[in-house]
C-alpha positions as CSV (number, residue, x, y, z in Angstrom):
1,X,33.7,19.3,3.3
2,X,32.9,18.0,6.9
3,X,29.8,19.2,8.3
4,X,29.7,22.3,10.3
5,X,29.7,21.5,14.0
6,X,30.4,22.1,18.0
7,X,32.7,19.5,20.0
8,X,32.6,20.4,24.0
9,X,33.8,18.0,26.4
10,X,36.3,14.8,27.3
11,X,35.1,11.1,27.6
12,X,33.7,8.8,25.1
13,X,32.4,10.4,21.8
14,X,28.9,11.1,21.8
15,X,27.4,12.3,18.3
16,X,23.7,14.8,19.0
17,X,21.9,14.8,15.6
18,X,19.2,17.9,15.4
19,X,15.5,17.6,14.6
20,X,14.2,18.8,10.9
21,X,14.3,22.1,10.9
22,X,16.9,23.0,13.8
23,X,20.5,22.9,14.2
24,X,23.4,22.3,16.5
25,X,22.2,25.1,18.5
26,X,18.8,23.1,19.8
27,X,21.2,20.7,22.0
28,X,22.4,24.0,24.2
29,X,20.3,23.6,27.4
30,X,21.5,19.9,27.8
31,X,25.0,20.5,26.1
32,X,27.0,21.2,29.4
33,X,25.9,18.7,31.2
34,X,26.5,16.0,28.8
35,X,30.0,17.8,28.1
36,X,30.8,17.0,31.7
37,X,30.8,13.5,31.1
38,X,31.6,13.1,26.9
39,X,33.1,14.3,24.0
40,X,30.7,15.8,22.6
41,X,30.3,16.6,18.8
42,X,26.9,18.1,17.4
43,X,27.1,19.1,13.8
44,X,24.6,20.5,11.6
45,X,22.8,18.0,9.4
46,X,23.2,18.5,5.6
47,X,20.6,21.3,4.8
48,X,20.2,22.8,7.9
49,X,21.8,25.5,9.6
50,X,25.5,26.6,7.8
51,X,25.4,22.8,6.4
52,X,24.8,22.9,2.4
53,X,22.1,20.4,1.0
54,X,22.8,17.2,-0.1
55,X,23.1,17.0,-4.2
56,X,20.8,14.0,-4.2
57,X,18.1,12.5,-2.3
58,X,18.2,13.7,1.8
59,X,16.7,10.3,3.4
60,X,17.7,9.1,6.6
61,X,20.3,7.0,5.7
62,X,21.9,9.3,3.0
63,X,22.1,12.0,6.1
64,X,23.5,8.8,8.5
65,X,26.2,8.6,5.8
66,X,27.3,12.6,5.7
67,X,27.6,11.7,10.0
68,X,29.7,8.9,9.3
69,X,31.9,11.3,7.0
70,X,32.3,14.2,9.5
71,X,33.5,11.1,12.1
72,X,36.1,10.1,9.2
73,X,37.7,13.6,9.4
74,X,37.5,13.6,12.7
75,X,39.6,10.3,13.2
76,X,36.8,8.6,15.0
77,X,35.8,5.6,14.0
78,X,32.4,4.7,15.8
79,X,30.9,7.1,18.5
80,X,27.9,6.8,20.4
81,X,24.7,8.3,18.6
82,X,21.8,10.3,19.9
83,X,19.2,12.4,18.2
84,X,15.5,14.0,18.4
85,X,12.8,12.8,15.9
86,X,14.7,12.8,12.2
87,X,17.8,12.6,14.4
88,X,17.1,9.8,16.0
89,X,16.2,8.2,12.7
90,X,19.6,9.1,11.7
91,X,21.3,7.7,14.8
92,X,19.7,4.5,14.2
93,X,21.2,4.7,10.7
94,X,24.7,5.3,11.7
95,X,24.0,2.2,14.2
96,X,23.1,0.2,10.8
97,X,26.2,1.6,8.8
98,X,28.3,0.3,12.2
99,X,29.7,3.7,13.2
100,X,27.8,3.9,16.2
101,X,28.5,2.2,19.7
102,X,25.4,2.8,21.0
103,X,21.8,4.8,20.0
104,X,19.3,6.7,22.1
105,X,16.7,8.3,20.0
106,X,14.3,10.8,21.9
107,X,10.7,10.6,19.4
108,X,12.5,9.2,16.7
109,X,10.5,9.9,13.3
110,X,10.1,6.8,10.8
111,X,7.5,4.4,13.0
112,X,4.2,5.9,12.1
113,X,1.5,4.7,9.4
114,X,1.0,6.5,6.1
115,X,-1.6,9.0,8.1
116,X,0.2,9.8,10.9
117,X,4.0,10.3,8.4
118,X,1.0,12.4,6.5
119,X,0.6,14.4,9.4
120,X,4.0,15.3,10.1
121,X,4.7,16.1,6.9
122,X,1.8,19.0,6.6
123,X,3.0,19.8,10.0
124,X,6.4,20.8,9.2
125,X,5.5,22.8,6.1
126,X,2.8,24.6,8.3
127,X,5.5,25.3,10.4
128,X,8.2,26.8,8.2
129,X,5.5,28.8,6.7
130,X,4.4,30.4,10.0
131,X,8.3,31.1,10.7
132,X,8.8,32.8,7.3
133,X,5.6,34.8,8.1
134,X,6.3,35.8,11.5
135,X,9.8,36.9,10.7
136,X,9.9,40.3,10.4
137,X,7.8,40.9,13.5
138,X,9.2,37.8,15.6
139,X,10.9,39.8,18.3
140,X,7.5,41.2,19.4
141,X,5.6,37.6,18.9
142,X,8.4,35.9,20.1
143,X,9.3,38.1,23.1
144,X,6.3,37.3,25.4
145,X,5.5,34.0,27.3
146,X,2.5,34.0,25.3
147,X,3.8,34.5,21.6
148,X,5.9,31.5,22.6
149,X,3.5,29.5,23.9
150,X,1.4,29.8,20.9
151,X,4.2,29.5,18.5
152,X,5.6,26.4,20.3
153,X,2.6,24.8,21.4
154,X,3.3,21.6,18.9
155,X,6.6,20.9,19.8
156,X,7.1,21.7,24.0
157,X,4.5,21.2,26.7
158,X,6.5,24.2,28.2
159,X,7.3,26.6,25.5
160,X,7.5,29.7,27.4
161,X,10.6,28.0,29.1
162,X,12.3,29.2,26.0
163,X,13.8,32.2,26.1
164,X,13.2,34.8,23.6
165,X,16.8,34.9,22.0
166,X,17.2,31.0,21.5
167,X,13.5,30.9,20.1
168,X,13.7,33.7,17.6
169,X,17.2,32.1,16.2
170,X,15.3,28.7,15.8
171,X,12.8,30.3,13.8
172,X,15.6,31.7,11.8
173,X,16.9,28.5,10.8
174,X,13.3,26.8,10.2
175,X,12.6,30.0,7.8
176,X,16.1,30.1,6.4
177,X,17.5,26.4,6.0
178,X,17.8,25.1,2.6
179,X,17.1,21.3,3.1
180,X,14.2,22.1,5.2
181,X,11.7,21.2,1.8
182,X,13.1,17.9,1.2
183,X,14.4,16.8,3.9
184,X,10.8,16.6,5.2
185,X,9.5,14.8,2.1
186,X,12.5,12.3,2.1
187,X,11.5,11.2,5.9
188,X,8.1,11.1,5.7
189,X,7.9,9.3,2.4
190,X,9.7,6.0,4.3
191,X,9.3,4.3,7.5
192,X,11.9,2.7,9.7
193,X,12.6,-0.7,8.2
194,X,15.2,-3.5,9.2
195,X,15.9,-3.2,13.1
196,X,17.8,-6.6,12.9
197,X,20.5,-5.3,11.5
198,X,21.2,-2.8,14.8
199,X,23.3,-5.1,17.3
200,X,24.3,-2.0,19.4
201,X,22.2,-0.6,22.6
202,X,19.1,1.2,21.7
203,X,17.5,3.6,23.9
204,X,14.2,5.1,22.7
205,X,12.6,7.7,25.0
206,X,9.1,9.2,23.7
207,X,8.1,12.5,24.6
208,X,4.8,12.0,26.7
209,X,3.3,15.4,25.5
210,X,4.6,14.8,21.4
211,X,1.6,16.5,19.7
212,X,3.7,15.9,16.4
213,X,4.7,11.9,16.6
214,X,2.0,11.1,18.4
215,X,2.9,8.6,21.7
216,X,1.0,5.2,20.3
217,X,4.1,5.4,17.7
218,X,6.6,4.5,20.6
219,X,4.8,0.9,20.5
220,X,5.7,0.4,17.1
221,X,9.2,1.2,18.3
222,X,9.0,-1.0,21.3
223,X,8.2,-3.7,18.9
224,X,10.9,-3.4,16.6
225,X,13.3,-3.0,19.8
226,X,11.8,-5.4,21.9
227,X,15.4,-6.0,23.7
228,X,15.9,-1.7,23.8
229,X,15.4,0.2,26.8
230,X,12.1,2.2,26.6
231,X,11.3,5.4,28.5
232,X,9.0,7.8,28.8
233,X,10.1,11.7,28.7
234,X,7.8,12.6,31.4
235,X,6.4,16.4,31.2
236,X,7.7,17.1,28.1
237,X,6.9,18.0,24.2
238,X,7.9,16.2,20.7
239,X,11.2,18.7,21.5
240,X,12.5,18.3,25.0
241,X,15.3,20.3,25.7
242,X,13.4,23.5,27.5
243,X,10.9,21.7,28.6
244,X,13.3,19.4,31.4
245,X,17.0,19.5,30.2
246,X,17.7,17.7,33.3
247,X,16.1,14.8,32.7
248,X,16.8,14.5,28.8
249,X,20.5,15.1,29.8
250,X,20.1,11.9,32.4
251,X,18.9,9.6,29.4
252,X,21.7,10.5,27.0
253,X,24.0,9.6,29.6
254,X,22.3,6.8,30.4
255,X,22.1,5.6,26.8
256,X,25.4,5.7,26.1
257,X,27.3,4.8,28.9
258,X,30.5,2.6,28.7
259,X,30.5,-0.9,29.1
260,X,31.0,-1.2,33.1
261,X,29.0,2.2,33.6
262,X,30.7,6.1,33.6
């Protein structure tokens, strides 16, 4: 069964691959203007949102694989890949499998040590936990600049930006999605190996406010890509989209341009 997703848009195919815990709906405050400009097609991973687990083990690359499968039934055979922390993991594995034209990967998870993947890991479970908690009374946390300030403070430098309906349904899916568990402890039990076998355009843009994959990890990705393009996400958090959608829909674009620009 093809994954669950949203295709907006005309131009070149352009794949958005959600963070742990979120869904296709996390892409909505850059989603118009990147549909401007591509074909846009943002499913939800395997696990997460209305997509079913994976019956075996949910690394990167097995999740890369369920991508390459929705672009089967879709009739496209390579499309240019783009996705925030495991996301971008994932792009860069649909950029090994050869389905995608080009990559940008905004924090990509995979290039930390054993502490830092450590870090993450305790971070995301903290995380789910608070959302299950908080459920029953999220509307009130949740519906003040403050409630989502505190509640975001990890993962946006400007949480309060979110509003209260958007950040109450992400909640919803960190508490509710099934994959959530392993998905975590697949990722942070590897790191990003083999970069030599990627011979498509890599963007990487780190977040300069990531309080989850912390900023020194963008030079171990600037040493695995020392031909990519690196940027910084200025003014933003580990998940950019409320904090500047403007800006993170300039980098997609950017990233996977055409040959010849457009």
């Amino acid at each position: 069964m093809a994954l669950p997703h949203l295709r907006q848009g005309s131009g070149e195919p352009l794949v958005l691959l959600h963070a742990t815990g979120m869904a296709r709906r996390s892409w909505s405050p850059v989603l118009a203007g990147l549909a401007a400009q591509r074909d846009v097609i943002a499913p939800d991973l395997p696990g997460f949102g209305e997509a079913p687990e994976l019956a075996g083990d949910p690394s990167p690359r097995a999740l890369a694989h369920s991508v390459a499968a929705l672009l089967d039934d879709l009739g496209i055979p390579d499309a240019h890949a783009a996705g925030c922390s495991l996301g971008g993991w994932v792009s860069l594995e649909l950029a090994r499998l050869g389905r995608a034209r080009s990559v940008t990967a905004l924090s990509p998870s995979g290039f930390w040590n054993e502490r830092e993947a450590a870090f993450c890991r305790r971070s995301l479970a903290a995380t789910r936990a608070i959302a299950t908690v908080i459920r029953p009374v999220a509307p009130l946390i949740l519906g003040s600049a403050v409630g989502r300030t505190v509640a975001g403070y990890q993962t946006m430098q400007h949480p309060w930006r979110m509003p209260a309906e958007d950040f109450q349904a992400a909640f919803a899916v960190v508490a509710d999605s099934p994959g959530h568990r392993a998905a975590s402890i697949a990722q942070t039990a590897r790191r990003f190996e083999a970069p030599g076998e990627i011979d498509v355009p890599v963007t990487i843009a780190w977040a300069q406010h990531d309080r989850l994959l912390i900023p020194r990890q963008a030079d171990r990705a600037r040493r695995a890509f020392p031909a990519g393009r690196h940027l910084t996400l200025e003014g933003c958090g580990h998940v950019p989209f409320y904090d500047d959608p403007e800006q993170v829909a300039r980098v997609l674009l950017e990233g996977s341009a055409p040959a010849g620009g457009g």
